[in-house]
Short mmCIF file of the C-alpha atoms (twelve columns), coordinates in Angstrom:
data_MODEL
# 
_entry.id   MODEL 
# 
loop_
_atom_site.group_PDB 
_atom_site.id 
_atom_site.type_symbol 
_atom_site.label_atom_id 
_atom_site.label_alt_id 
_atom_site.label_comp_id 
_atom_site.label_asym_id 
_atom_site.label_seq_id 
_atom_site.Cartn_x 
_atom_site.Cartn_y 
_atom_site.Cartn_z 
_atom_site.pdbx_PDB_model_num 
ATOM 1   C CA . UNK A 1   -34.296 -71.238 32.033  1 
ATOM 2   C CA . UNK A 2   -31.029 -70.354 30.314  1 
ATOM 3   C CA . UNK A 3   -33.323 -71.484 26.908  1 
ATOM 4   C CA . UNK A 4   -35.664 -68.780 27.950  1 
ATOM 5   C CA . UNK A 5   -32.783 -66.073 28.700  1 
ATOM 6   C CA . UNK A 6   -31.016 -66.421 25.223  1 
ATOM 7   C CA . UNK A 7   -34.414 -66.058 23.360  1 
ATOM 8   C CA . UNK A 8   -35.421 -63.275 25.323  1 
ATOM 9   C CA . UNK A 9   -31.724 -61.315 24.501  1 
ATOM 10  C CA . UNK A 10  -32.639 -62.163 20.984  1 
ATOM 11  C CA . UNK A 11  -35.875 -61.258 20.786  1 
ATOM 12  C CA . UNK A 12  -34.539 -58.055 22.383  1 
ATOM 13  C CA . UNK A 13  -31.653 -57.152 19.886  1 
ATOM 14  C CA . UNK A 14  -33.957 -58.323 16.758  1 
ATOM 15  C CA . UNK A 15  -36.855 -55.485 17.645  1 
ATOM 16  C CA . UNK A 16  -34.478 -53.092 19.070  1 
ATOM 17  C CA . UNK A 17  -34.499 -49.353 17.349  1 
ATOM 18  C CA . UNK A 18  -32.236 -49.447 14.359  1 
ATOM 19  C CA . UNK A 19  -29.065 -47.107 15.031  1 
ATOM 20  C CA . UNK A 20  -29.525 -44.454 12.274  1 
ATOM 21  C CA . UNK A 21  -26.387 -42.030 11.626  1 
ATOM 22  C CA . UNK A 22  -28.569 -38.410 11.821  1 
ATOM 23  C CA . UNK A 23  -27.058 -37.902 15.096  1 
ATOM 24  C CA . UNK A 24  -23.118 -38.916 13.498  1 
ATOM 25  C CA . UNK A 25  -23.691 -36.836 10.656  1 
ATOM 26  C CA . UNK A 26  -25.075 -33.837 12.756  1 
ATOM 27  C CA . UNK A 27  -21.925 -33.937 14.370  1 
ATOM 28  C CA . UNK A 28  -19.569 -34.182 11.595  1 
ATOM 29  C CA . UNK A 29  -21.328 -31.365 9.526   1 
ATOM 30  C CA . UNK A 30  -21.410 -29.151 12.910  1 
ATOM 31  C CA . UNK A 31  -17.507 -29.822 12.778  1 
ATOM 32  C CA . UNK A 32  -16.907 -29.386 9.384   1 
ATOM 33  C CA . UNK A 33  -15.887 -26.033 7.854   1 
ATOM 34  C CA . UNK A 34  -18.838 -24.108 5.873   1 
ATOM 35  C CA . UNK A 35  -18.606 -24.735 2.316   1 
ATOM 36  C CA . UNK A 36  -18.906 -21.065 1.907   1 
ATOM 37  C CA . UNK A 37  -16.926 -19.674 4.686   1 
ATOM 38  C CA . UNK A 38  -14.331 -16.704 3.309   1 
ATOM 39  C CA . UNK A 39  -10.143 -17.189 3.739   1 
ATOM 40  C CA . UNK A 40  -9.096  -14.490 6.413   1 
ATOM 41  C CA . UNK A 41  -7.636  -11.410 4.805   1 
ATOM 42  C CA . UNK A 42  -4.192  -11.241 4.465   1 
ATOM 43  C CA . UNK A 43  -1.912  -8.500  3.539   1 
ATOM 44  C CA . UNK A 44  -0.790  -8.249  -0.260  1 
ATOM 45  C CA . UNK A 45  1.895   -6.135  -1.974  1 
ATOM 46  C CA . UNK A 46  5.108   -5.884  -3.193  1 
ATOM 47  C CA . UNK A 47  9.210   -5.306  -2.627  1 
ATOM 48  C CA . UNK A 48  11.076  -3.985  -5.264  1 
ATOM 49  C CA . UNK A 49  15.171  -2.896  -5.542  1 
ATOM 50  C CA . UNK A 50  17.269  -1.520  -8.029  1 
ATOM 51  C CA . UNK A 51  20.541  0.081   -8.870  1 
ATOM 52  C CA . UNK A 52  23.235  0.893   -11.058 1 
ATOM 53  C CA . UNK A 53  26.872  1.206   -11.268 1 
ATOM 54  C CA . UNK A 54  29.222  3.008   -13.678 1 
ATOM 55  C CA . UNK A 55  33.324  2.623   -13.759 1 
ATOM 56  C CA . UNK A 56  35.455  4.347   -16.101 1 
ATOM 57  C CA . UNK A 57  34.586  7.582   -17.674 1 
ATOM 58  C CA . UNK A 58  31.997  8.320   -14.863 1 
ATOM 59  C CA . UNK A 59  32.271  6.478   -11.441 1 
ATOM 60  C CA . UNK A 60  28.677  6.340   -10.384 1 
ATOM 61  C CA . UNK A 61  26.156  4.366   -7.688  1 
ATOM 62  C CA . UNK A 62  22.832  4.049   -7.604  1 
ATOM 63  C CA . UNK A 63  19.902  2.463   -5.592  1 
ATOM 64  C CA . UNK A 64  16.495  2.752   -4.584  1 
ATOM 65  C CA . UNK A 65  13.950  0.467   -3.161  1 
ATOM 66  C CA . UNK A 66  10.225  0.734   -2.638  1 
ATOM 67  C CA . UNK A 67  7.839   -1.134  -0.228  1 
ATOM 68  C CA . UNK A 68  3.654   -1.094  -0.637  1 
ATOM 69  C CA . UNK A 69  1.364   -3.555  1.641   1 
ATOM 70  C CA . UNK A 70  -2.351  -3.310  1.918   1 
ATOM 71  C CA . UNK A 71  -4.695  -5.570  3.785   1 
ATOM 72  C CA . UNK A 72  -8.648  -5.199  2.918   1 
ATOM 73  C CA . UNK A 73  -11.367 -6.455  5.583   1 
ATOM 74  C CA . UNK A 74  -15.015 -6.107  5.148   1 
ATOM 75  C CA . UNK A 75  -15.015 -3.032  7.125   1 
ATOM 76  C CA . UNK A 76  -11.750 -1.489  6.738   1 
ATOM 77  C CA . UNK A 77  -8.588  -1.167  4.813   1 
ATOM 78  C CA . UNK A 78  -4.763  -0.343  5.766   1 
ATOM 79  C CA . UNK A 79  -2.623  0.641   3.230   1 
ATOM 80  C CA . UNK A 80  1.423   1.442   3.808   1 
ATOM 81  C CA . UNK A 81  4.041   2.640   1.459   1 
ATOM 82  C CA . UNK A 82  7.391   3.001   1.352   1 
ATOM 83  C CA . UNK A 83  10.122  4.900   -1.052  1 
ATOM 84  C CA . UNK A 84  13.884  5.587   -0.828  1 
ATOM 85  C CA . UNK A 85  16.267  6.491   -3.599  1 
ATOM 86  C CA . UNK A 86  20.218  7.245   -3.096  1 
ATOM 87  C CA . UNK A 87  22.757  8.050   -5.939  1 
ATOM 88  C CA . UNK A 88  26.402  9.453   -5.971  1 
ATOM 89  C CA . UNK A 89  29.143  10.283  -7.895  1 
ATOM 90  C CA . UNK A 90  32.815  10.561  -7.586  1 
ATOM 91  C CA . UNK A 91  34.723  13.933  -8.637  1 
ATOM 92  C CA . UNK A 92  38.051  14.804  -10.219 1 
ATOM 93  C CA . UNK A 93  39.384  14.594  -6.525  1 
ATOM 94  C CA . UNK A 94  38.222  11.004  -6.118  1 
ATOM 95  C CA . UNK A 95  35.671  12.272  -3.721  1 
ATOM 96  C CA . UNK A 96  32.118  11.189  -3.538  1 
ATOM 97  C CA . UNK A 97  29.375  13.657  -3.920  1 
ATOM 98  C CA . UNK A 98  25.712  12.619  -2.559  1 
ATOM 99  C CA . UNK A 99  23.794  13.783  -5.620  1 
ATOM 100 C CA . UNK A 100 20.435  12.633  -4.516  1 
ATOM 101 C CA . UNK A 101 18.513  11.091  -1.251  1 
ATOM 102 C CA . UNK A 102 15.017  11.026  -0.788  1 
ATOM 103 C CA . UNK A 103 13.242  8.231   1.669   1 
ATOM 104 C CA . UNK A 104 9.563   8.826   2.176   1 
ATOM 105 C CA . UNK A 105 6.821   6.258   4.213   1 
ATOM 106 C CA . UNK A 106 3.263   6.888   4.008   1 
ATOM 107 C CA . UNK A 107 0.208   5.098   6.104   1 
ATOM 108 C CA . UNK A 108 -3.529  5.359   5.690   1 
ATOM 109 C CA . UNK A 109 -6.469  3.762   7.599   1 
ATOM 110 C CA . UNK A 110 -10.027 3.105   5.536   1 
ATOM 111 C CA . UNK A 111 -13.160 2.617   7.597   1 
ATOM 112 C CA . UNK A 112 -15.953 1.705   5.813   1 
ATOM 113 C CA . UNK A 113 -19.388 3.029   6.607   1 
ATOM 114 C CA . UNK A 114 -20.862 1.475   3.322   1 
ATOM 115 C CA . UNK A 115 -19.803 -0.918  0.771   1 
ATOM 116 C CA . UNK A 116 -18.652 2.596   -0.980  1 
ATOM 117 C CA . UNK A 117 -18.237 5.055   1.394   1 
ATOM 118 C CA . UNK A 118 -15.263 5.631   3.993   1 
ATOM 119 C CA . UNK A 119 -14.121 7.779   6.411   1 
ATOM 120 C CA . UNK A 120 -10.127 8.199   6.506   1 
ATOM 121 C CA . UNK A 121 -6.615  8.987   8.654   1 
ATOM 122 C CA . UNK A 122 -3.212  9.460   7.048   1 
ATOM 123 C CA . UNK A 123 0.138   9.769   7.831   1 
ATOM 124 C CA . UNK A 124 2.819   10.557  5.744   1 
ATOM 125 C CA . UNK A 125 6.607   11.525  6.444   1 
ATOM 126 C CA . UNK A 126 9.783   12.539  3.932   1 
ATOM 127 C CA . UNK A 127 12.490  13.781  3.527   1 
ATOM 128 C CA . UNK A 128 14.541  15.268  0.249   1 
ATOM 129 C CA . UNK A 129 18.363  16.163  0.575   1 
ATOM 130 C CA . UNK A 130 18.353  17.945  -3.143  1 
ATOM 131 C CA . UNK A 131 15.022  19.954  -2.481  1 
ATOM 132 C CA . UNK A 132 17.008  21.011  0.533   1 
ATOM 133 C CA . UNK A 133 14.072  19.504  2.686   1 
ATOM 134 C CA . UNK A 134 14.994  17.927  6.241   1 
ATOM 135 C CA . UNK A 135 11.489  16.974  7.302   1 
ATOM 136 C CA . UNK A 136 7.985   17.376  5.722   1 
ATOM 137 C CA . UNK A 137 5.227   15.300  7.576   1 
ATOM 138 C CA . UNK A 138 1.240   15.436  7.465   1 
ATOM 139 C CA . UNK A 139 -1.599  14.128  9.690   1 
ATOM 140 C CA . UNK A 140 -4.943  14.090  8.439   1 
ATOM 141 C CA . UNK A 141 -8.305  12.677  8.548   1 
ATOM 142 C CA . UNK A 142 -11.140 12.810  5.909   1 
ATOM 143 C CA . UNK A 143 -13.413 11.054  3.854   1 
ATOM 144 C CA . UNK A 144 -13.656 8.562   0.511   1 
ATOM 145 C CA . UNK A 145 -15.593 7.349   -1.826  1 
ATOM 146 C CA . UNK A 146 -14.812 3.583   -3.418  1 
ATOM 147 C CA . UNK A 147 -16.334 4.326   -7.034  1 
ATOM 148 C CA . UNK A 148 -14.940 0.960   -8.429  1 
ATOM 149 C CA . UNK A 149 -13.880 -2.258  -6.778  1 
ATOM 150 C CA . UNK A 150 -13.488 -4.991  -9.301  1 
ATOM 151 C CA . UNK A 151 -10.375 -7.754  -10.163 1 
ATOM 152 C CA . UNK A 152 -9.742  -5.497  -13.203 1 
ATOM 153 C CA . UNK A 153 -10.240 -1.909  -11.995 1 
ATOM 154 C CA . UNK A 154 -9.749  -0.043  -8.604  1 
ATOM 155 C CA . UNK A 155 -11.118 3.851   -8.342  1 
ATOM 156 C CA . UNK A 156 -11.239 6.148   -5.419  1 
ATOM 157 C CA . UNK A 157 -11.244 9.174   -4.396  1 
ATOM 158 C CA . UNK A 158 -10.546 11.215  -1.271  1 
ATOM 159 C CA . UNK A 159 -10.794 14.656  0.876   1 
ATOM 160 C CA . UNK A 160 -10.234 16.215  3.791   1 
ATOM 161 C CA . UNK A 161 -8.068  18.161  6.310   1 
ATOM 162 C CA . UNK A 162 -4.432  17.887  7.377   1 
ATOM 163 C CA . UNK A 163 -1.815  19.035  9.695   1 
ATOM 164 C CA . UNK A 164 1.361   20.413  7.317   1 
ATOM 165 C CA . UNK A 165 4.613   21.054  8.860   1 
ATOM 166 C CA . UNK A 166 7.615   21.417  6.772   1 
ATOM 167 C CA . UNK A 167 11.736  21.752  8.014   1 
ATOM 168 C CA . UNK A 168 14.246  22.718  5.682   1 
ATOM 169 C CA . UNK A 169 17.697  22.706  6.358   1 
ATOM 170 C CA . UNK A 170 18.314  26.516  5.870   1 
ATOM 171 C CA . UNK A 171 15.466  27.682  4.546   1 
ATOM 172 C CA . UNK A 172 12.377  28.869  6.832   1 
ATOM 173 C CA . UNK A 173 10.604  26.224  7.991   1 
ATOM 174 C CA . UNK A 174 6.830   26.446  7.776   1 
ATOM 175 C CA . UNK A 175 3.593   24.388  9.528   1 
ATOM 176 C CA . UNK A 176 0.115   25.140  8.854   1 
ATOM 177 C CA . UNK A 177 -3.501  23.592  8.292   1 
ATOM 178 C CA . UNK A 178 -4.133  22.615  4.893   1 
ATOM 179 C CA . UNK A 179 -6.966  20.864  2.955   1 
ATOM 180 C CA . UNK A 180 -6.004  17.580  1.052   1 
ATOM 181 C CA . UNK A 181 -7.459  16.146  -2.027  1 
ATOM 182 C CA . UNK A 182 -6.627  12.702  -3.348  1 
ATOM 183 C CA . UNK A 183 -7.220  10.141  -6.299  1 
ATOM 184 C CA . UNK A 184 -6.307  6.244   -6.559  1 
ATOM 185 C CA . UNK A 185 -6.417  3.649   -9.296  1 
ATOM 186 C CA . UNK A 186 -5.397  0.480   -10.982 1 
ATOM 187 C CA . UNK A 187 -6.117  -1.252  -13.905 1 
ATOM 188 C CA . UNK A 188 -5.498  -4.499  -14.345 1 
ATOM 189 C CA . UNK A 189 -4.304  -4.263  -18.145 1 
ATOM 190 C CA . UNK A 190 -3.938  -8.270  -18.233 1 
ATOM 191 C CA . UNK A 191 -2.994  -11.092 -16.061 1 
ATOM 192 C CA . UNK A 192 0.608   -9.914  -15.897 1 
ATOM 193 C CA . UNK A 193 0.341   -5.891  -16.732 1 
ATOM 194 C CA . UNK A 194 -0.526  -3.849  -13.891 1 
ATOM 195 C CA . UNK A 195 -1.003  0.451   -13.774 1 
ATOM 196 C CA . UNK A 196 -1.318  2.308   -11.491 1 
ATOM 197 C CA . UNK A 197 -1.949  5.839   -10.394 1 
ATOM 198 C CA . UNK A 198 -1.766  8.018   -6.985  1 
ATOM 199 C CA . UNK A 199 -1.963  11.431  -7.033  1 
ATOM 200 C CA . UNK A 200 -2.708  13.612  -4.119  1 
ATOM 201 C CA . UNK A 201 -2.478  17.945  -2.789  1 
ATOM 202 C CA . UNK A 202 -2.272  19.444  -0.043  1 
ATOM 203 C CA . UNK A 203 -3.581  23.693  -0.826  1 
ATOM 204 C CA . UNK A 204 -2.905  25.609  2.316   1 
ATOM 205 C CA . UNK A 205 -6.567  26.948  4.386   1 
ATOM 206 C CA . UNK A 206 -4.159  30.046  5.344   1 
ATOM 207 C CA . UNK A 207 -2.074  30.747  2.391   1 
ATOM 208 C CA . UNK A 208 -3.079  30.294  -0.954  1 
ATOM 209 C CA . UNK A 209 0.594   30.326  -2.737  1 
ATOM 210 C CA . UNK A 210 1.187   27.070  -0.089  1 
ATOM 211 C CA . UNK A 211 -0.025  24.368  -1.901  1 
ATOM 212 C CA . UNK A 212 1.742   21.155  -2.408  1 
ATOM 213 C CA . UNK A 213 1.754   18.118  -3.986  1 
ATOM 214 C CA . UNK A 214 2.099   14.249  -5.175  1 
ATOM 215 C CA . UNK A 215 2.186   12.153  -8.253  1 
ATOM 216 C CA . UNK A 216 2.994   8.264   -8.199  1 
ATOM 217 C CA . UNK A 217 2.649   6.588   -11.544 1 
ATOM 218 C CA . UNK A 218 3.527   2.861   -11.667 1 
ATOM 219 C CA . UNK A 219 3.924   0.240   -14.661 1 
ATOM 220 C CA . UNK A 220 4.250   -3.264  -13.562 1 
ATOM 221 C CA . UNK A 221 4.890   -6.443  -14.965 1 
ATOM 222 C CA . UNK A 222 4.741   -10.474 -13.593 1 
ATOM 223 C CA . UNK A 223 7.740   -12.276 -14.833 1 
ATOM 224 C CA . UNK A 224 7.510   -15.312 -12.334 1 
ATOM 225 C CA . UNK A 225 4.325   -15.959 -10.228 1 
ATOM 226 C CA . UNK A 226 6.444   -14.193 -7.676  1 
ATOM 227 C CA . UNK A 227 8.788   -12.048 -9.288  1 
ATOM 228 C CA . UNK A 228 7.932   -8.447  -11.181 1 
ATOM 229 C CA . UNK A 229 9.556   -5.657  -12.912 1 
ATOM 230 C CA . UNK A 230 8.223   -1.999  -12.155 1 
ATOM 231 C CA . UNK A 231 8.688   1.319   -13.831 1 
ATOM 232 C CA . UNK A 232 7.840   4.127   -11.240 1 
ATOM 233 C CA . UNK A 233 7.361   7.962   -12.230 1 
ATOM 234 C CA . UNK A 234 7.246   9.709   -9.145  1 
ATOM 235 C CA . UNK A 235 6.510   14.203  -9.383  1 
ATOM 236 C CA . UNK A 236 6.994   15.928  -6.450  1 
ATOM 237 C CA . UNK A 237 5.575   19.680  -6.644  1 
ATOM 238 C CA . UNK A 238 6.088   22.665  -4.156  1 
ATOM 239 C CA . UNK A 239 4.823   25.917  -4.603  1 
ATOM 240 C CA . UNK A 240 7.213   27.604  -2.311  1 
ATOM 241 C CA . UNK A 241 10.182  25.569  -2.714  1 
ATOM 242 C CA . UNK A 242 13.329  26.287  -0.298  1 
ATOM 243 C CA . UNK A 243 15.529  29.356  -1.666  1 
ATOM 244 C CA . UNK A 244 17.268  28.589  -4.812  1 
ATOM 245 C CA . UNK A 245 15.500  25.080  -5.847  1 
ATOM 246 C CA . UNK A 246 13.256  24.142  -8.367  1 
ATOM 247 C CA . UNK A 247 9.441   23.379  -7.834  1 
ATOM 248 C CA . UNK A 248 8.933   19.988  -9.756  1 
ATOM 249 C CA . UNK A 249 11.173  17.488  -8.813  1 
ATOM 250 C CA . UNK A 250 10.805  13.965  -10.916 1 
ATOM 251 C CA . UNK A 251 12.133  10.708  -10.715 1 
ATOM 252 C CA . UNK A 252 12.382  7.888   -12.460 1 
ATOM 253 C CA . UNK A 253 12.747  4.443   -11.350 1 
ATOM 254 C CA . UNK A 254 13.290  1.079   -12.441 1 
ATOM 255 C CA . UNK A 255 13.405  -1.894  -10.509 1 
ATOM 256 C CA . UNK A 256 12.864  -5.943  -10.158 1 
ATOM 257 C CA . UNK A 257 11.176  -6.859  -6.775  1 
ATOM 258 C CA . UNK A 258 8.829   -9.427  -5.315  1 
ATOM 259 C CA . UNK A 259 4.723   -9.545  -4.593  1 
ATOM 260 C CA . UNK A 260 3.087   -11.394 -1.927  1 
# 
């Protein structure tokens, strides 16, 4: 009897159905990340600072700082920006004079209807103690067009409408609707040369001697896989400056900063 038992289990686990490993493997490939699958965006950019200091002859400081982030989705973009420059100098009566403070932030939101074409809102605030400006801020929306999108070369451009309110500290403030025209690129001279260019006007829709506007040009080198250098033109232009000032205002700036 027992005899019988042990053949039967034997017979049984000879002729049984072989274990195959279709259902294992199903599993692990269900679990296992697609070959293919894309890295989640993430934000890149840079932080740059720079200054300078004089003793002696002329008793001088000097700083500025600038901050740019973008972070580029399938369907949309956001792009921020940051600028503020300060600079003093001390007089025969060991006083110091403020000779210069401008601090600007900027922030735009893409969304993409096609690989190319966008619709657009912007935001931009500044202010600019020398042009004798205490507050000069836009809202907008519009609409872009992506021309070029490559790892060398980045080209778009941009229009629309936008809300224009400027306050000066004693001249007349003024606030209307104005259209707003805008152009972005960067070439990507080598694998540690960067330009760039931003460039943007605002012409007003209810006075035509109202028109204002924007120039960023940028010069960037890698020196570390982190670390850069940057040379920054920045024009500002005004039409209808505040009494007594100048209508181009330009600034150059030189700094060492970080990407990420």
């Amino acid at each position: 009897m027992i005899h019988s038992l042990l053949s039967l289990a034997l017979w049984s686990a000879v002729h049984a159905a072989p274990v195959t490993t279709s259902a294992i493997d199903s599993t692990v490939l269900a679990q296992a990340p697609a070959a293919d699958a894309k890295p989640a965006p993430a934000w890149t950019g840079s932080v740059t600072f720079g200054g300078i200091l004089t003793d002696g002859n002329s008793e001088t400081r000097q700083a500025n700082a600038t901050a740019d982030a973008e972070k580029r989705r399938e369907s949309d973009r956001l792009t921020l920006g940051f600028l503020w420059t300060y600079s003093e100098e001390r007089n025969t009566s060991a006083n110091w004079n403020l000779t210069d403070r401008k601090t600007a932030g900027r922030a735009k939101y893409d969304y993409f209807l096609s690989e190319k074409s966008y619709l657009l809102a912007q935001l931009s605030a500044e202010n600019d103690r020398q042009a004798d400006l205490k507050l000069r801020t836009t809202i907008g929306v519009g609409a872009g067009r992506q021309f070029v999108e490559t790892e060398e070369w980045k080209v778009s451009a941009e229009a629309g409408v936008s809300s224009f309110d400027e306050d000066f500290n004693v001249s007349p403030d003024a606030n209307y609707m104005s259209a707003r025209a805008a152009y972005n690129a960067a070439w990507n001279y080598s694998k540690s040369v960067t330009f760039s260019h931003t460039a943007e006007v605002f012409p007003s829709l209810e006075d035509s001697e109202d028109v204002s506007g924007r120039s960023d040009l940028r010069a960037t080198m890698s020196l570390t896989e982190s670390m850069l250098a940057q040379f920054q033109w920045v024009m500002d232009y005004d039409n209808t400056p505040a009494g007594g000032k100048d209508r181009v205002d330009n600034r150059y700036v030189v700094s060492i900063g970080w990407k990420f």
